[in-house]
PDB file of N, CA, C and O in Angstrom:
ATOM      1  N   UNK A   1      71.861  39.534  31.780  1.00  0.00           N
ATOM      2  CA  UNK A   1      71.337  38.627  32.790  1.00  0.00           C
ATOM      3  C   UNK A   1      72.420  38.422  33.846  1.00  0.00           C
ATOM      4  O   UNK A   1      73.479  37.878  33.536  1.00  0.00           O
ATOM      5  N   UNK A   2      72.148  38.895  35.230  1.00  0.00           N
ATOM      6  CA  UNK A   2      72.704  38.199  36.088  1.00  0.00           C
ATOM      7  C   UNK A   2      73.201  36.983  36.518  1.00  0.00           C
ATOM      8  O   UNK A   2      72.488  35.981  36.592  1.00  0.00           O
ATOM      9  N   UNK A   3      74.863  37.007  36.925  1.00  0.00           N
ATOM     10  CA  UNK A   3      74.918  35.281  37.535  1.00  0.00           C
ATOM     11  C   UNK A   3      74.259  35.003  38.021  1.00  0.00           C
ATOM     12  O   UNK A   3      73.431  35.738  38.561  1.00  0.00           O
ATOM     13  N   UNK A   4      74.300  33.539  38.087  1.00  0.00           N
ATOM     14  CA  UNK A   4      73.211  33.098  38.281  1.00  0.00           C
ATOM     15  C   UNK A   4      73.081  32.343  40.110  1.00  0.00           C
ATOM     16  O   UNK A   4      72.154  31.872  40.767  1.00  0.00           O
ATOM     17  N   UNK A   5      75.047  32.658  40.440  1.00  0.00           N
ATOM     18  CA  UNK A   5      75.215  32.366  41.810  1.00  0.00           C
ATOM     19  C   UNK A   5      75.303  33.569  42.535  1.00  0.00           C
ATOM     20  O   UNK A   5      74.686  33.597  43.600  1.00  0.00           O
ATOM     21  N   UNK A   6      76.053  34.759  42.127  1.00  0.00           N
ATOM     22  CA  UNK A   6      76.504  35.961  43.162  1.00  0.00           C
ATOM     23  C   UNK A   6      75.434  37.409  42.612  1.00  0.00           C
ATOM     24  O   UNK A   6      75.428  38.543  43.093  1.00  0.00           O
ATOM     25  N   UNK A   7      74.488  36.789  41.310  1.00  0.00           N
ATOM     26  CA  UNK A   7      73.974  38.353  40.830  1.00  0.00           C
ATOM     27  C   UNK A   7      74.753  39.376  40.061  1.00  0.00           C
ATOM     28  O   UNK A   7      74.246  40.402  39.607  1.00  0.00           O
ATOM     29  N   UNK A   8      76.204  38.991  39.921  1.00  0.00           N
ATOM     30  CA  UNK A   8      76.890  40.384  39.753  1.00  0.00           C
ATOM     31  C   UNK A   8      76.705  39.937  37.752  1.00  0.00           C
ATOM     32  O   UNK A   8      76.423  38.912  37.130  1.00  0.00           O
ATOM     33  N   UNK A   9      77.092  41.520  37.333  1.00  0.00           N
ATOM     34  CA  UNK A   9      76.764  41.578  36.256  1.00  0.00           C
ATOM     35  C   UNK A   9      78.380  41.718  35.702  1.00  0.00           C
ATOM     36  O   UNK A   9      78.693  42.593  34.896  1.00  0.00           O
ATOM     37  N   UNK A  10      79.205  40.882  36.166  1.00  0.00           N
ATOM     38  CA  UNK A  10      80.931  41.133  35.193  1.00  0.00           C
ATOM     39  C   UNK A  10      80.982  39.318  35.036  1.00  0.00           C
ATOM     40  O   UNK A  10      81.106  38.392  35.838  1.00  0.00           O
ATOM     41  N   UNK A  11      80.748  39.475  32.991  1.00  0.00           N
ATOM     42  CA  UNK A  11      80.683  37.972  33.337  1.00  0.00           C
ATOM     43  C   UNK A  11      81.260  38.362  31.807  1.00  0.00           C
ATOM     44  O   UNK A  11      81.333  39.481  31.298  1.00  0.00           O
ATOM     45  N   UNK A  12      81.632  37.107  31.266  1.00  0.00           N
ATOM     46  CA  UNK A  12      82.388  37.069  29.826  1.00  0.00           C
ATOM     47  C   UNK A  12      82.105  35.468  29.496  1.00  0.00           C
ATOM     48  O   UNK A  12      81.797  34.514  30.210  1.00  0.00           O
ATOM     49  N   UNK A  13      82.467  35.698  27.431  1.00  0.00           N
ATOM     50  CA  UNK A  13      81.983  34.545  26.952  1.00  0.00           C
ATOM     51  C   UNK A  13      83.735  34.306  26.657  1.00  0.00           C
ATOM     52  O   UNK A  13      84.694  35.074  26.730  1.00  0.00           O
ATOM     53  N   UNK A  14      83.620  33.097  26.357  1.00  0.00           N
ATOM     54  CA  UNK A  14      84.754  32.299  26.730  1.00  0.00           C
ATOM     55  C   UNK A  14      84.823  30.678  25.580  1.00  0.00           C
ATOM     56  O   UNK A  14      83.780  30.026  25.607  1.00  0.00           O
ATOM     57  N   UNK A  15      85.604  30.292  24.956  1.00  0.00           N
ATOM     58  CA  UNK A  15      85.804  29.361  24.229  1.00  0.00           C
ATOM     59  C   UNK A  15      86.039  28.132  25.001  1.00  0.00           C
ATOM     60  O   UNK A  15      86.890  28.142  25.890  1.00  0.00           O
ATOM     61  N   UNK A  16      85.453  27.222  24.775  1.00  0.00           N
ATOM     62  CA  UNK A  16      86.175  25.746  25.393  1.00  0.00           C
ATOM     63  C   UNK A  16      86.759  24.647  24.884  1.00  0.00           C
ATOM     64  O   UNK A  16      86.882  24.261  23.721  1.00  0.00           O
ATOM     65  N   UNK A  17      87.111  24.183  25.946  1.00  0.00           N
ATOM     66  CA  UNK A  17      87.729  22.455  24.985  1.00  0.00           C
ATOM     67  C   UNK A  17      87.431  21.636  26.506  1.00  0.00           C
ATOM     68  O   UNK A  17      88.115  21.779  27.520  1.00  0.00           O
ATOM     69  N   UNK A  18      86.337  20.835  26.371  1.00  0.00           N
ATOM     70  CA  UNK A  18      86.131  20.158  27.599  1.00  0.00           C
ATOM     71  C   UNK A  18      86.076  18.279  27.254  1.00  0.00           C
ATOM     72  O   UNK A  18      85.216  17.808  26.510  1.00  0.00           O
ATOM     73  N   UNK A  19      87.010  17.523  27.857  1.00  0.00           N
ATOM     74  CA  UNK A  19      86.923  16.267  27.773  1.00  0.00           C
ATOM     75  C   UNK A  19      85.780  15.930  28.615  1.00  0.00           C
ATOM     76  O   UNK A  19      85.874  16.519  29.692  1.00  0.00           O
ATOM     77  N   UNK A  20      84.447  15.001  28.506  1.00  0.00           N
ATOM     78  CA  UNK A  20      84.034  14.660  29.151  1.00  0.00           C
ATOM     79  C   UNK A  20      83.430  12.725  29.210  1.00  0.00           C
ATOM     80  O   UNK A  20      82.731  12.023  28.479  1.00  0.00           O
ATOM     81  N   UNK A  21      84.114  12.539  30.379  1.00  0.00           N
ATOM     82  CA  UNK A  21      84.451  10.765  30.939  1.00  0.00           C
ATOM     83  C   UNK A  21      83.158  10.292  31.400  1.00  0.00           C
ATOM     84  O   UNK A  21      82.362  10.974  32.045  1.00  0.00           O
ATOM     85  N   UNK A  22      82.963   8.883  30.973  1.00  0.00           N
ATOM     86  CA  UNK A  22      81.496   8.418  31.987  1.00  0.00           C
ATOM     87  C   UNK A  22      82.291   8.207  33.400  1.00  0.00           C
ATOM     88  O   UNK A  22      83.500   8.139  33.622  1.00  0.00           O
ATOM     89  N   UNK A  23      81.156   8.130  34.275  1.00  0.00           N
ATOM     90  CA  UNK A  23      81.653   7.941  35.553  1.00  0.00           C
ATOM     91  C   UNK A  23      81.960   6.514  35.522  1.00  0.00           C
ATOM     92  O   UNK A  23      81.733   5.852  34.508  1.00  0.00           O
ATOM     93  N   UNK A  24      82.503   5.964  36.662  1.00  0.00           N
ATOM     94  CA  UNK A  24      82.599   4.752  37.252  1.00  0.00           C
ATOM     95  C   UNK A  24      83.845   3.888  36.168  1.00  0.00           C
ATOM     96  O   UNK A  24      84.210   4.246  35.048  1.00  0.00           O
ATOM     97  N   UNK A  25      84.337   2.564  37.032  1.00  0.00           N
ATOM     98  CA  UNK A  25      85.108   1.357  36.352  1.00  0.00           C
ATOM     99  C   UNK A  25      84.295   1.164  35.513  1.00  0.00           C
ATOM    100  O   UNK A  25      84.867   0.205  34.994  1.00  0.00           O
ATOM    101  N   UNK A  26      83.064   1.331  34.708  1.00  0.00           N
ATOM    102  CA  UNK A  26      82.747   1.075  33.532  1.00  0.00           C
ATOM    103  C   UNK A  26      83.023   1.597  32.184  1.00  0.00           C
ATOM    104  O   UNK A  26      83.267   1.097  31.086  1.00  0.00           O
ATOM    105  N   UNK A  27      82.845   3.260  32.857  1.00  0.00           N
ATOM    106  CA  UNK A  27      83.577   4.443  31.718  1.00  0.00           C
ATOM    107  C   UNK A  27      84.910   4.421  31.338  1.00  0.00           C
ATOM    108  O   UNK A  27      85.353   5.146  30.447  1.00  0.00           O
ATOM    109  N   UNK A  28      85.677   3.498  32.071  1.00  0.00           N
ATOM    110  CA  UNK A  28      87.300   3.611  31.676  1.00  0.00           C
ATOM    111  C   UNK A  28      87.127   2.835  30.327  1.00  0.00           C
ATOM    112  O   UNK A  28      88.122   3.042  29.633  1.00  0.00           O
ATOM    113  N   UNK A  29      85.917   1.739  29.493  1.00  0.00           N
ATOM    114  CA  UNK A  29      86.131   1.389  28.960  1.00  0.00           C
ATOM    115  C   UNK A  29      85.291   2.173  27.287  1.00  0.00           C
ATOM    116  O   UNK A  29      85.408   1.723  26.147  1.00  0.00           O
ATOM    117  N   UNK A  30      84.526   3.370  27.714  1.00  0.00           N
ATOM    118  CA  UNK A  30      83.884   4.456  27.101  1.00  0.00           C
ATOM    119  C   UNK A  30      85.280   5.618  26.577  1.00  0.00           C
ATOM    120  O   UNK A  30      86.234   6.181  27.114  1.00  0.00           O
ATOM    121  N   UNK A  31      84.682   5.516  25.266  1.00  0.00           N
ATOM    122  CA  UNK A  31      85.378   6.699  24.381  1.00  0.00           C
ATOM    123  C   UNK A  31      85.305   8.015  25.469  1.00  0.00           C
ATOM    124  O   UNK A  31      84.428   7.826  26.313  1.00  0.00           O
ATOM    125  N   UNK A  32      86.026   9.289  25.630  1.00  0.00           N
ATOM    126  CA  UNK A  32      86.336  10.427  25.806  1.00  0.00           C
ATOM    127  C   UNK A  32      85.096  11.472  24.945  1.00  0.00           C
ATOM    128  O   UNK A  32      85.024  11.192  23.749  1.00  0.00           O
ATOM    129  N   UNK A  33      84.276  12.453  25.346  1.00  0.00           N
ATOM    130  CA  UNK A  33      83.915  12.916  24.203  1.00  0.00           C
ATOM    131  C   UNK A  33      84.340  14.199  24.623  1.00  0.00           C
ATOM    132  O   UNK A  33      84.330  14.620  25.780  1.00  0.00           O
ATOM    133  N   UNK A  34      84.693  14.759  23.660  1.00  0.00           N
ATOM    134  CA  UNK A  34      85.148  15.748  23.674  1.00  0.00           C
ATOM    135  C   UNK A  34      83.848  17.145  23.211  1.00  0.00           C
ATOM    136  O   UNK A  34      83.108  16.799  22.290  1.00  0.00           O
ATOM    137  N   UNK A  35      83.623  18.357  23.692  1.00  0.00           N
ATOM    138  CA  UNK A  35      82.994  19.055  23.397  1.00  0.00           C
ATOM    139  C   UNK A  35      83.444  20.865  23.038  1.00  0.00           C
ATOM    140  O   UNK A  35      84.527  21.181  23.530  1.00  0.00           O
ATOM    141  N   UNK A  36      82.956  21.613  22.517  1.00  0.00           N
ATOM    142  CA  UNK A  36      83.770  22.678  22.346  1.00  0.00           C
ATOM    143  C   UNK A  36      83.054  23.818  22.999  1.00  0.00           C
ATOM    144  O   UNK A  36      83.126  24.913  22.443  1.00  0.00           O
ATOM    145  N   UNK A  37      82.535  23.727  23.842  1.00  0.00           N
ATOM    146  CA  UNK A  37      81.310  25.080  23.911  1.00  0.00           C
ATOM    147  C   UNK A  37      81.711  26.160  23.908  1.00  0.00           C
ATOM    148  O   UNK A  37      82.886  26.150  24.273  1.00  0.00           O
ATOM    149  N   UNK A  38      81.254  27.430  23.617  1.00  0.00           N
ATOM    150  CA  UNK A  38      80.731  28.579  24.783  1.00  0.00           C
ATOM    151  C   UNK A  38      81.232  28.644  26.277  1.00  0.00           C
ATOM    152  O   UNK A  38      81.124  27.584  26.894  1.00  0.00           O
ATOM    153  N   UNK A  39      81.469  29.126  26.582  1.00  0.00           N
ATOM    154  CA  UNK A  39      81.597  29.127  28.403  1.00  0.00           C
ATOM    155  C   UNK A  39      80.939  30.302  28.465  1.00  0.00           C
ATOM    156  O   UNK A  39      81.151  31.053  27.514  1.00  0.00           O
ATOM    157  N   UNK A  40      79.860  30.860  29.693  1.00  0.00           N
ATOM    158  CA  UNK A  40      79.388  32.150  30.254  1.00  0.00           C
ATOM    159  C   UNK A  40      80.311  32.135  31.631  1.00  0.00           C
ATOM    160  O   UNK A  40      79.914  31.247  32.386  1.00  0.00           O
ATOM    161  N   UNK A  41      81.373  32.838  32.131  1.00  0.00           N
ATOM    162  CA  UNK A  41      82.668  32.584  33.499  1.00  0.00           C
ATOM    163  C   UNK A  41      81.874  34.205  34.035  1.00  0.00           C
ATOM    164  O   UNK A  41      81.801  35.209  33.326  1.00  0.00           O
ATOM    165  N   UNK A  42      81.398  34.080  35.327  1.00  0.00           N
ATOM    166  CA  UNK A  42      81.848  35.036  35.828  1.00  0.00           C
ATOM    167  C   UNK A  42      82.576  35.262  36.514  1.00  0.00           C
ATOM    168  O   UNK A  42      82.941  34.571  37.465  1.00  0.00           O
ATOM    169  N   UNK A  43      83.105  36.701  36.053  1.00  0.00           N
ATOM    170  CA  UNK A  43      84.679  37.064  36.761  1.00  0.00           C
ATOM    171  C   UNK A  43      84.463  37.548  37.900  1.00  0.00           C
ATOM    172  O   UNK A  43      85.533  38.033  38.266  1.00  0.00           O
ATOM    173  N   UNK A  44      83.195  37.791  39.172  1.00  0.00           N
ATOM    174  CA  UNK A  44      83.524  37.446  40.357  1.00  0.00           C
ATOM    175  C   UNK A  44      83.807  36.760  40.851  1.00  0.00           C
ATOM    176  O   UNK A  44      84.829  36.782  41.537  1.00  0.00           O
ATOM    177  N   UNK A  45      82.544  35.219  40.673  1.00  0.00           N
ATOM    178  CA  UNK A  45      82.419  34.057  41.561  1.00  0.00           C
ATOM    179  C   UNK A  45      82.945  33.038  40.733  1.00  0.00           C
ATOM    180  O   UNK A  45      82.980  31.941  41.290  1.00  0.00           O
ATOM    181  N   UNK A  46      83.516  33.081  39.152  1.00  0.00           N
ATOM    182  CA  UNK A  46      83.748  31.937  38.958  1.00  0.00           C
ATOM    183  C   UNK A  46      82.789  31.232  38.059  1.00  0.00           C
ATOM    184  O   UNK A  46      82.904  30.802  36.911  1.00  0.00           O
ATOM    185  N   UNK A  47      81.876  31.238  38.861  1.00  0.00           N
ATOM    186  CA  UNK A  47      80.321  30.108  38.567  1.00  0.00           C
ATOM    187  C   UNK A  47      80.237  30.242  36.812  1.00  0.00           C
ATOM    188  O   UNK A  47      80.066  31.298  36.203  1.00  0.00           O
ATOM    189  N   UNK A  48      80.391  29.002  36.259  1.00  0.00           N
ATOM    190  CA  UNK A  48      80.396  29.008  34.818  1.00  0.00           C
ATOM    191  C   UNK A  48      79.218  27.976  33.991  1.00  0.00           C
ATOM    192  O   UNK A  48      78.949  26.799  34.230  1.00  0.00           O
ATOM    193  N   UNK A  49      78.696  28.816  33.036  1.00  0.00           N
ATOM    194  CA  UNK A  49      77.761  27.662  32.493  1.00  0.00           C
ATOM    195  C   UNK A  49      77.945  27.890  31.138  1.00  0.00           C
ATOM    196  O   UNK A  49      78.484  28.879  30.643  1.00  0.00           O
ATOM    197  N   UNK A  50      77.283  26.547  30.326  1.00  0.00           N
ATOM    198  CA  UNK A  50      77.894  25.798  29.196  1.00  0.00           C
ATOM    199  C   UNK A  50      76.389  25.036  28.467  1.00  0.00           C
ATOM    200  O   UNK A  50      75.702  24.516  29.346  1.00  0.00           O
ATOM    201  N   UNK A  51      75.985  24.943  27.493  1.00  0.00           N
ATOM    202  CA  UNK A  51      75.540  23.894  26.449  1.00  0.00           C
ATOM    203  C   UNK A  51      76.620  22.856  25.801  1.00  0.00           C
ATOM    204  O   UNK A  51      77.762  22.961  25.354  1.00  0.00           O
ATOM    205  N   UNK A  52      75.690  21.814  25.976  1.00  0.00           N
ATOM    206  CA  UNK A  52      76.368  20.917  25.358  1.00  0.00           C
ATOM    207  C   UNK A  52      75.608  20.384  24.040  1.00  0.00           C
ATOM    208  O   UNK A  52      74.588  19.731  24.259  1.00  0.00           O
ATOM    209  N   UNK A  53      75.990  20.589  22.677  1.00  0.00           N
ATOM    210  CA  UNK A  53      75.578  20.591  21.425  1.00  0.00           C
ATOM    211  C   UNK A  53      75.212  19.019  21.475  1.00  0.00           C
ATOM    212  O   UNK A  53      75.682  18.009  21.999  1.00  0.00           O
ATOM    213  N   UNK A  54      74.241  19.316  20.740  1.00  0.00           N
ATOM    214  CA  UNK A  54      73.080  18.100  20.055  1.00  0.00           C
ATOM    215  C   UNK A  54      73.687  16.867  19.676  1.00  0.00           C
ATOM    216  O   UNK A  54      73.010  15.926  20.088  1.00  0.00           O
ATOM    217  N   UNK A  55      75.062  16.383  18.828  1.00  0.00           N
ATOM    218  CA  UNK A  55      75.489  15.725  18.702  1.00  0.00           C
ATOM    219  C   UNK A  55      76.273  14.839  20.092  1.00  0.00           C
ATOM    220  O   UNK A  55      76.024  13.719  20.538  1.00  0.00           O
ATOM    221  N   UNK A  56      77.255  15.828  20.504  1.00  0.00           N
ATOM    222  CA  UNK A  56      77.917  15.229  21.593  1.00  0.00           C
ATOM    223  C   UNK A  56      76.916  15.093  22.763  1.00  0.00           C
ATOM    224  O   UNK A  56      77.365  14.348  23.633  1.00  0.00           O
ATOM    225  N   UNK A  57      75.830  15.537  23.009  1.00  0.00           N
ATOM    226  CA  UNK A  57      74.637  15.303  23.868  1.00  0.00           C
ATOM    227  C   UNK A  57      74.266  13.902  23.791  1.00  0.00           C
ATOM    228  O   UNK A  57      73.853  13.197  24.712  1.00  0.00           O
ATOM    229  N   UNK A  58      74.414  13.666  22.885  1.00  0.00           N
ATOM    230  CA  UNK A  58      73.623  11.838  22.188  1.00  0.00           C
ATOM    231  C   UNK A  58      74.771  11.501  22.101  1.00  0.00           C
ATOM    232  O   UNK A  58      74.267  10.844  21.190  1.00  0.00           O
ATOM    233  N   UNK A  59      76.139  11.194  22.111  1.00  0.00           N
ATOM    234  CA  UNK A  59      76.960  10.381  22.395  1.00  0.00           C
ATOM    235  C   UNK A  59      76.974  10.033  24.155  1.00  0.00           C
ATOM    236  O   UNK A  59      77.054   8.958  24.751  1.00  0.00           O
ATOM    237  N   UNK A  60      76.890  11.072  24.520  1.00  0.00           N
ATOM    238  CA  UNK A  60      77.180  10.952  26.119  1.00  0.00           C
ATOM    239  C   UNK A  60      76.133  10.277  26.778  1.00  0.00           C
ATOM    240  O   UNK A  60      76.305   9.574  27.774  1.00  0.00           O
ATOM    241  N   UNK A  61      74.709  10.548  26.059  1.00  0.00           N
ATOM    242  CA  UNK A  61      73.407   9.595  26.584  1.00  0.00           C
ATOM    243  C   UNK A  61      73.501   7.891  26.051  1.00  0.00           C
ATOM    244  O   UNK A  61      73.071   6.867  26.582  1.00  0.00           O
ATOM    245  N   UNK A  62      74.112   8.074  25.021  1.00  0.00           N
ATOM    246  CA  UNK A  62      74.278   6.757  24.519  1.00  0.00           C
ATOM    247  C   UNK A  62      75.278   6.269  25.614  1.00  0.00           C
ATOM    248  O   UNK A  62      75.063   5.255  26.277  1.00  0.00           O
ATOM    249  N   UNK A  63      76.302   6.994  25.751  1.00  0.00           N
ATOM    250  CA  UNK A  63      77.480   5.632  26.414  1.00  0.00           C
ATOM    251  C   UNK A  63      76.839   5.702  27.649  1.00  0.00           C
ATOM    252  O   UNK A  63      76.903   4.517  27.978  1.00  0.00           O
ATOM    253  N   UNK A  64      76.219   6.319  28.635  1.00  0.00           N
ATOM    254  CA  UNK A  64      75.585   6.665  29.675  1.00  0.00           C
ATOM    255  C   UNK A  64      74.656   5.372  29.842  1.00  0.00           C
ATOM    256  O   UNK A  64      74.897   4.651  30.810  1.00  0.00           O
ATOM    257  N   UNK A  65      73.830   5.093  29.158  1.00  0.00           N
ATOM    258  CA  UNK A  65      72.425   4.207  28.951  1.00  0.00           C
ATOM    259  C   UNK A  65      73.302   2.730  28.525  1.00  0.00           C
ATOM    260  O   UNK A  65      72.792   1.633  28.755  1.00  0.00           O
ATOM    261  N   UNK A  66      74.665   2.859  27.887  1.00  0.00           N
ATOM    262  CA  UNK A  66      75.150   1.639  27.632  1.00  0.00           C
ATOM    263  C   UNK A  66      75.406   0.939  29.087  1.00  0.00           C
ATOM    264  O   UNK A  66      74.980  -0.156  29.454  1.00  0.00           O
ATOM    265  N   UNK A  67      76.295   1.954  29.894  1.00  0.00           N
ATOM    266  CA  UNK A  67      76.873   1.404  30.797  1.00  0.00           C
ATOM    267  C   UNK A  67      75.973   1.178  32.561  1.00  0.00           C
ATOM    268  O   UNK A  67      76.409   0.723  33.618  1.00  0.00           O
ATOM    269  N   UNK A  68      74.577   1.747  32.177  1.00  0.00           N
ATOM    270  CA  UNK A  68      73.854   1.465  32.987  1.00  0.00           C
ATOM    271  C   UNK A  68      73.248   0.164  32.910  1.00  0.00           C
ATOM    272  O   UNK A  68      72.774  -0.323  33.936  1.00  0.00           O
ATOM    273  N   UNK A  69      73.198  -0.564  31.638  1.00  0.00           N
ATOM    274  CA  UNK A  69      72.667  -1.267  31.072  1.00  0.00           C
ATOM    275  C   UNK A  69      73.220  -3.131  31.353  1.00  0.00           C
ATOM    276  O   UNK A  69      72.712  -4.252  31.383  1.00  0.00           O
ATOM    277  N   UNK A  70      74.855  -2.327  31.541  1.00  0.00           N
ATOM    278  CA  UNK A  70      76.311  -3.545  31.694  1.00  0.00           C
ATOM    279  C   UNK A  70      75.902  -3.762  33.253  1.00  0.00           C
ATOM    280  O   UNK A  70      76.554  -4.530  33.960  1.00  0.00           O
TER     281      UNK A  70
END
């Protein structure tokens, strides 16, 4: 499958370690979650995409829905 920004077909899978923060002065007071994915990088443009697993999905909606809530 083609990128999905430039078309080109030189793309590689890739290991991660991604911290991810709620936005705003509210999230400074939200845990860090950390996730491990997959990366798809293509090595023309860069342009990279990712799943974010079922568990850490529902942490991030949870603190998300908390701090909309504050």
């Amino acid at each position: 499958m083609p990128c999905q920004s430039c078309q080109s077909e030189y793309q590689s899978d890739f290991n991660g370690e991604i911290a991810i923060h709620v936005p705003g002065l509210k999230g400074l007071e939200k845990p860090v979650v950390f996730v491990f994915p997959k990366l798809l990088v293509c090595l023309s443009c860069g342009f990279s995409q990712f799943a974010i697993p079922e568990v850490e999905l529902r942490q991030l909606a949870d603190a998300e829905s908390d701090t909309a809530a504050a």
